[in-house]
C-alpha positions as CSV (number, residue, x, y, z in Angstrom):
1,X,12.9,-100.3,12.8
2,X,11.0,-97.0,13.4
3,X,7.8,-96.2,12.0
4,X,7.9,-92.8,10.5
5,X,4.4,-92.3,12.4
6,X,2.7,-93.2,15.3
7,X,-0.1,-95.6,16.2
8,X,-3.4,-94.3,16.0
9,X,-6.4,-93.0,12.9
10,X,-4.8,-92.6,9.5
11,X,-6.2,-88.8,9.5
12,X,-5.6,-87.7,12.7
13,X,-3.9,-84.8,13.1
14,X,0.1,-84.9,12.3
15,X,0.1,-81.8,15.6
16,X,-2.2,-81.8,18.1
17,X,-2.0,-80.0,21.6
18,X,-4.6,-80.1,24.1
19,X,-4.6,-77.8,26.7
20,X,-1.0,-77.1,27.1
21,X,0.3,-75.3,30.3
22,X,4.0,-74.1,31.6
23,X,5.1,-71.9,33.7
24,X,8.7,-70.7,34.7
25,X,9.3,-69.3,38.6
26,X,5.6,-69.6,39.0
27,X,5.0,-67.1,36.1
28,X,2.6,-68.7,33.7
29,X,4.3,-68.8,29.9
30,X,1.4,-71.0,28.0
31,X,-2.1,-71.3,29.6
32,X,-4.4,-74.0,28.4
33,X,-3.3,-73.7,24.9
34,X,-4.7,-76.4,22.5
35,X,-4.9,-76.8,18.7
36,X,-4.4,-79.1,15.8
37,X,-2.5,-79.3,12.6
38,X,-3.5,-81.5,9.7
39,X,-0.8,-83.3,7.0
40,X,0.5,-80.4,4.6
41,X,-1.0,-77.8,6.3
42,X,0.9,-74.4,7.1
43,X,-0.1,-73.5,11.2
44,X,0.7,-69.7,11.5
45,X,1.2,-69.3,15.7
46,X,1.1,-65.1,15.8
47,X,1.2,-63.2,18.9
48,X,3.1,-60.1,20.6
49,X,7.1,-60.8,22.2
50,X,6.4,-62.4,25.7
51,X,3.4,-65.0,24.4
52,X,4.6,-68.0,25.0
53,X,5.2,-69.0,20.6
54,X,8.8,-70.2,21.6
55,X,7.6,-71.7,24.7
56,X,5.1,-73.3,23.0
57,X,7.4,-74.9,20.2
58,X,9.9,-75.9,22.6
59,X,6.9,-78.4,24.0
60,X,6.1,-79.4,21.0
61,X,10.0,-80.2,20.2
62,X,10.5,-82.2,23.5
63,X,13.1,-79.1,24.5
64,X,10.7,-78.2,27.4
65,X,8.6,-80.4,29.4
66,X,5.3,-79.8,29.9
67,X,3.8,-78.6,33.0
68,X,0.5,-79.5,32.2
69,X,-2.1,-80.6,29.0
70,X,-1.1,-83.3,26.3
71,X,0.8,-83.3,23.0
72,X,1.5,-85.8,19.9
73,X,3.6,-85.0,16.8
74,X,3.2,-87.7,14.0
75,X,1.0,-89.5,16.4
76,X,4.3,-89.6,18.9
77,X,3.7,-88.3,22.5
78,X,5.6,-85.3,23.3
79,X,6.2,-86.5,27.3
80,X,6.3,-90.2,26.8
81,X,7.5,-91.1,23.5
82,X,10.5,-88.2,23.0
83,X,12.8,-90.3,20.9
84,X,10.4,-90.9,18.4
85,X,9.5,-87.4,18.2
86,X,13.0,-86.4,17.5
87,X,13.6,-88.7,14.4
88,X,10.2,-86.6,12.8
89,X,10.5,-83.4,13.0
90,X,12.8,-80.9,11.4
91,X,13.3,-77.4,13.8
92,X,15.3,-74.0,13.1
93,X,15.0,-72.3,16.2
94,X,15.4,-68.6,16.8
95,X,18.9,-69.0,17.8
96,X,21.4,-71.0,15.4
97,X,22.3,-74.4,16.1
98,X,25.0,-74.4,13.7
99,X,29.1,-75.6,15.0
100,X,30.8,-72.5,14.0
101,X,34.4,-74.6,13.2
102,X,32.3,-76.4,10.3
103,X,31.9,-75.7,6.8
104,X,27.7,-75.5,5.7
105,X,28.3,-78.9,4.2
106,X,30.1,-80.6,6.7
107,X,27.6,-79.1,9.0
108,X,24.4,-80.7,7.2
109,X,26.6,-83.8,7.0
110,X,26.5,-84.1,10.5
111,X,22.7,-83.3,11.3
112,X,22.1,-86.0,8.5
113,X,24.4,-88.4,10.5
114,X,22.0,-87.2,13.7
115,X,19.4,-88.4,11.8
116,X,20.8,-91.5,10.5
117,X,20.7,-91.2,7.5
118,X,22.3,-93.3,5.0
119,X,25.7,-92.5,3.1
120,X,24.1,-92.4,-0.2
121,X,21.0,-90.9,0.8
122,X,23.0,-88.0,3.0
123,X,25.5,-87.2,-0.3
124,X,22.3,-86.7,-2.0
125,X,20.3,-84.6,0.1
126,X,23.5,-81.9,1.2
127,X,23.9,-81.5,-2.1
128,X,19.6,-81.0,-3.0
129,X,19.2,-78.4,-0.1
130,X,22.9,-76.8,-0.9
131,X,21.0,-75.8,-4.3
132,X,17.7,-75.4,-2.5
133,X,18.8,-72.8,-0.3
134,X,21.7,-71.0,-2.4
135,X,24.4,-72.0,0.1
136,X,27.0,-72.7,-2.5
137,X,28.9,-69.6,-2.6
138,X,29.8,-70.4,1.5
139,X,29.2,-74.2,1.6
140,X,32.9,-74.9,2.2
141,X,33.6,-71.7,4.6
142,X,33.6,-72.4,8.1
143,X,30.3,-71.1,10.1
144,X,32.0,-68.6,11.8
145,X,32.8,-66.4,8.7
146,X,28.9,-66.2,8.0
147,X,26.6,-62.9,7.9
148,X,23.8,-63.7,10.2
149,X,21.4,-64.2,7.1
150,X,23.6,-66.6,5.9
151,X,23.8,-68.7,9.2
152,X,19.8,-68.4,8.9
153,X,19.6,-70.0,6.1
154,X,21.9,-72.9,7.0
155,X,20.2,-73.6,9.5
156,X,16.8,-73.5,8.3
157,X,18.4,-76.2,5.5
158,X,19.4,-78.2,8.4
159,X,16.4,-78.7,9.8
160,X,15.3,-80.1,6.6
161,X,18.4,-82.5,6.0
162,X,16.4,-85.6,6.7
163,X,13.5,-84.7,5.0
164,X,11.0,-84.5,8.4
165,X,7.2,-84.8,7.6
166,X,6.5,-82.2,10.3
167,X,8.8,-79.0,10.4
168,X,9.0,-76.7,13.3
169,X,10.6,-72.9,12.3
170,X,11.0,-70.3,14.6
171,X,11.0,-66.4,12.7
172,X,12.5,-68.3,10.1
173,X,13.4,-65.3,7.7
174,X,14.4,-62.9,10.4
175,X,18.0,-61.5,9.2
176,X,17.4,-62.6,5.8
177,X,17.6,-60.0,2.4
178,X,14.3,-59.6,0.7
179,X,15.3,-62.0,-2.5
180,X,16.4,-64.6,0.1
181,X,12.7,-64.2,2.5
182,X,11.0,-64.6,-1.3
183,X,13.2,-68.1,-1.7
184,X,12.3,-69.2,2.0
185,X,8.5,-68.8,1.1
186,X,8.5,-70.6,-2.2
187,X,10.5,-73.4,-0.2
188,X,7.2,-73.7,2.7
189,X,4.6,-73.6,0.0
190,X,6.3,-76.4,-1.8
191,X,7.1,-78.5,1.2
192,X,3.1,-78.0,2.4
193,X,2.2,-78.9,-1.3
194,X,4.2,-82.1,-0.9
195,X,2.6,-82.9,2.2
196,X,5.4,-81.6,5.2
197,X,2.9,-80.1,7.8
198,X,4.5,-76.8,9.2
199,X,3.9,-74.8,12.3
200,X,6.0,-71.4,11.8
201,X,6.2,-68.0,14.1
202,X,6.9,-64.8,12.7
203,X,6.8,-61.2,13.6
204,X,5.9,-60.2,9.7
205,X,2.5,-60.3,9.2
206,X,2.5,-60.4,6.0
207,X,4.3,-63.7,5.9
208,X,2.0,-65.7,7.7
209,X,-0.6,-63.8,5.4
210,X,1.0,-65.1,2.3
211,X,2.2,-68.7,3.5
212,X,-0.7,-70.0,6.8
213,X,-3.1,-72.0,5.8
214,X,-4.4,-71.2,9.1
215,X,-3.5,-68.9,12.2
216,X,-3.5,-69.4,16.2
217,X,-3.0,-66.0,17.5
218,X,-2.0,-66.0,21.0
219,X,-1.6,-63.5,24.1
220,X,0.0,-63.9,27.2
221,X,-0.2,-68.1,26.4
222,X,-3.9,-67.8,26.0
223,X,-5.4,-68.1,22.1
224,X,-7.0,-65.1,21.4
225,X,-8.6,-66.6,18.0
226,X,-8.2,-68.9,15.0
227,X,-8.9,-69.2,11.8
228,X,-7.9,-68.6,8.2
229,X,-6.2,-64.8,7.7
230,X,-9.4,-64.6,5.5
231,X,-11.6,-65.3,8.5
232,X,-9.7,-63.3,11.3
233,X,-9.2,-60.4,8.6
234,X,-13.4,-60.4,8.3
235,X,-14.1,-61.0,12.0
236,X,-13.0,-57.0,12.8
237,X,-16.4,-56.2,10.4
238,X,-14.8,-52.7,10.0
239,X,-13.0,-50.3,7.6
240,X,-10.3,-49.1,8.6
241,X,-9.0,-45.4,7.5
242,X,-5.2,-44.8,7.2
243,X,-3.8,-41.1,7.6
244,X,-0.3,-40.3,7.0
245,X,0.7,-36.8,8.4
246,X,3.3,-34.7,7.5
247,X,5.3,-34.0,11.1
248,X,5.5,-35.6,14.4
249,X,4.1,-32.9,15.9
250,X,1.1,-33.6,13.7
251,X,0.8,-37.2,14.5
252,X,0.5,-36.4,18.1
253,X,-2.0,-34.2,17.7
254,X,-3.8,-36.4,15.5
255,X,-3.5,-39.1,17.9
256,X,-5.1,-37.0,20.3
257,X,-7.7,-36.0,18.5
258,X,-9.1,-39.2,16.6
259,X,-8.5,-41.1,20.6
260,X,-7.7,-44.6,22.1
261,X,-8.7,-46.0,19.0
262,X,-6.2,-44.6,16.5
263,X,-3.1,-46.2,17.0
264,X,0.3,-45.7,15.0
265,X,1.2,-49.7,13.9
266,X,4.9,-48.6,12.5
267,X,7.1,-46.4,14.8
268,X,9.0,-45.3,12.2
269,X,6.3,-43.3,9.8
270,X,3.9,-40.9,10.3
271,X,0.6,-42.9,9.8
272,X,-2.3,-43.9,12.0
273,X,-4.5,-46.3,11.3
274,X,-8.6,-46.0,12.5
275,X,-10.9,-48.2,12.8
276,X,-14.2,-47.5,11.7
277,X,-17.1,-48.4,14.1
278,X,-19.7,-47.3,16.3
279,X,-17.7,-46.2,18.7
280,X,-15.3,-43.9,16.0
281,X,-16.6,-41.3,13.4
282,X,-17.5,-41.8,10.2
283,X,-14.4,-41.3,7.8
284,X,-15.3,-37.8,6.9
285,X,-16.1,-36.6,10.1
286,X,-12.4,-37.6,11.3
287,X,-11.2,-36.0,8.4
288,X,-12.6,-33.0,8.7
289,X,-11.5,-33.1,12.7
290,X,-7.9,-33.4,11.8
291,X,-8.1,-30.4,9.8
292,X,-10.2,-28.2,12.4
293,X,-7.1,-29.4,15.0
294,X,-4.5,-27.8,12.2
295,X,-3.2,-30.9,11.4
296,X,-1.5,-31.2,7.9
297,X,-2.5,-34.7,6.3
298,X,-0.5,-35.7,3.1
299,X,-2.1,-39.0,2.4
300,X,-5.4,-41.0,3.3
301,X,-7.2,-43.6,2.6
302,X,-10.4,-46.2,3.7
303,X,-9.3,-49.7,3.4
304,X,-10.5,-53.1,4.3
305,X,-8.8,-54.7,7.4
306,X,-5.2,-56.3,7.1
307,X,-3.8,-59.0,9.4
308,X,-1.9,-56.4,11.1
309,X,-5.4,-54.6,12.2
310,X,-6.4,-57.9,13.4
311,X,-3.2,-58.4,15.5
312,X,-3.3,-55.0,16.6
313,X,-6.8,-55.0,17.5
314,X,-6.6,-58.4,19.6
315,X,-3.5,-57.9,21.4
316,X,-4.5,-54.2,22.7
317,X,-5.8,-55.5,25.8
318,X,-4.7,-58.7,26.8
319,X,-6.3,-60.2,30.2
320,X,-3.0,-61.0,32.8
């Protein structure tokens, strides 16, 4: 029978990835990417479209081979030991692996038979994540009548069917409605509390805020730092001031005015966000610049750094 874990230390890491490299048509996608994950901890793996986060979990998952480096999951090798890998880990990937002809449940039924699990113990877990999930108001609909939140959160379920002690999601709440993203987060926290170790990617800060333990933030398949959100949000050692203007004429003047280091982190509102340095005036000195320049500000404010800051910050200038 199959060990649920690899040979090796009792403590090693359940994820560990040294110096992984892959490229596609000779363009590099990761570049000599290595970190670890310990047993129930939440791995936040940040970084802007194009840096190699899917790439890098489609290694991890045996769905891409690697070009370079070396990789174990549960103690399993990624290159050599694929099969093994498989039967571990649970993954919801950015696009649906769902059979549209199936109902929800006949659909987890047949991941669970993927997995092999038993009769009894199958019956029992469609009907656990069913409830976990709040799938029972489509459970016996087929797939292809689904909303695309819906179909996220099936197959987010699915990848957790067998129970995997590592868990691979990919923008898991992307698509889903705000009381349905709340329910996803409570369900992480509890898994990593009962000792599932989770790597997840995500393009809201604030989730991987809320639910890492730690962050790998990454650019152009290079990490560009690590740490807690605690640590990376205190490495910027900087205030930053927020202005929210009243036009969009306004905001490009401001822009203008406050320079390269103002930038506006929602396209959608009028704000920009400053960070507060040597190289930038003081607070009240930009203040009182916008208003010289005629610009009509409705709302400010001086504010300790946020992850977005961070990821702003680091992924500005990227080295190709």
């Amino acid at each position: 029978s199959l060990s649920r874990y690899g040979s090796g230390v009792v403590n090693a890491p359940m994820i560990e990835a040294l110096g992984l490299v892959k490229s596609f048509g000779g363009t590099a996608a990761v570049r000599d990417l290595s970190f670890q994950v310990s047993r129930g901890e939440v791995l936040g793996l940040l970084g802007p479209n194009g840096a190699g986060k899917t790439t890098t979990l489609d290694m991890l998952t045996t769905l891409q081979p690697l070009d370079g480096g070396r990789a174990t999951v549960a103690g399993f090798d990624v290159a050599t030991q694929q099969r093994q890998v498989r039967r571990v880990i649970g993954l919801a990937g950015q696009s649906a692996a769902v059979d549209e002809m199936l109902t929800a449940r006949e659909n987890l039924r047949l991941f669970g038979w993927l997995y092999r699990l038993e009769r009894s113990t199958l019956a029992r877990r469609v009907d656990e994540v069913v409830d976990r999930f709040g799938l029972a108001e489509f459970a016996d609909r087929p797939a292809s009548t689904y909303s695309g939140g819906e179909r996220r959160r099936l197959d987010v379920a699915a990848a957790l069917i067998a129970d995997p002690p590592v868990v691979f999601l990919d923008e898991p709440t992307v698509g889903l409605a705000p009381r349905s993203r709340s329910a996803l987060w409570k369900t992480i926290t509890d898994l990593a509390e009962q000792g599932t170790t989770i790597v997840l990617t995500t393009q809201y800060l604030e989730e991987a805020d809320r639910l890492a333990d730690r962050i790998v933030l990454i650019g152009q398949g290079r990490t560009l730092a690590e740490g807690t959100p605690r640590e990376l949000k205190t490495s910027l050692e900087r205030d930053v001031l927020e202005v929210e203007v009243a036009t969009e004429d306004d905001l490009a003047i401001a822009s203008q005015t406050l320079g390269p280091s103002a930038v506006v982190p929602v396209p959608d509102r009028l704000v920009l966000h400053l960070p507060i340095g040597d190289t930038t005036p003081a607070p009240l000195v930009a203040l009182r610049g916008l208003q010289d320049a005629g610009v009509s500000v409705t709302e400010f404010q001086l504010r300790r750094p946020t992850l977005d800051d961070v990821f702003l910050t680091l992924t500005e200038e990227v080295p190709a």
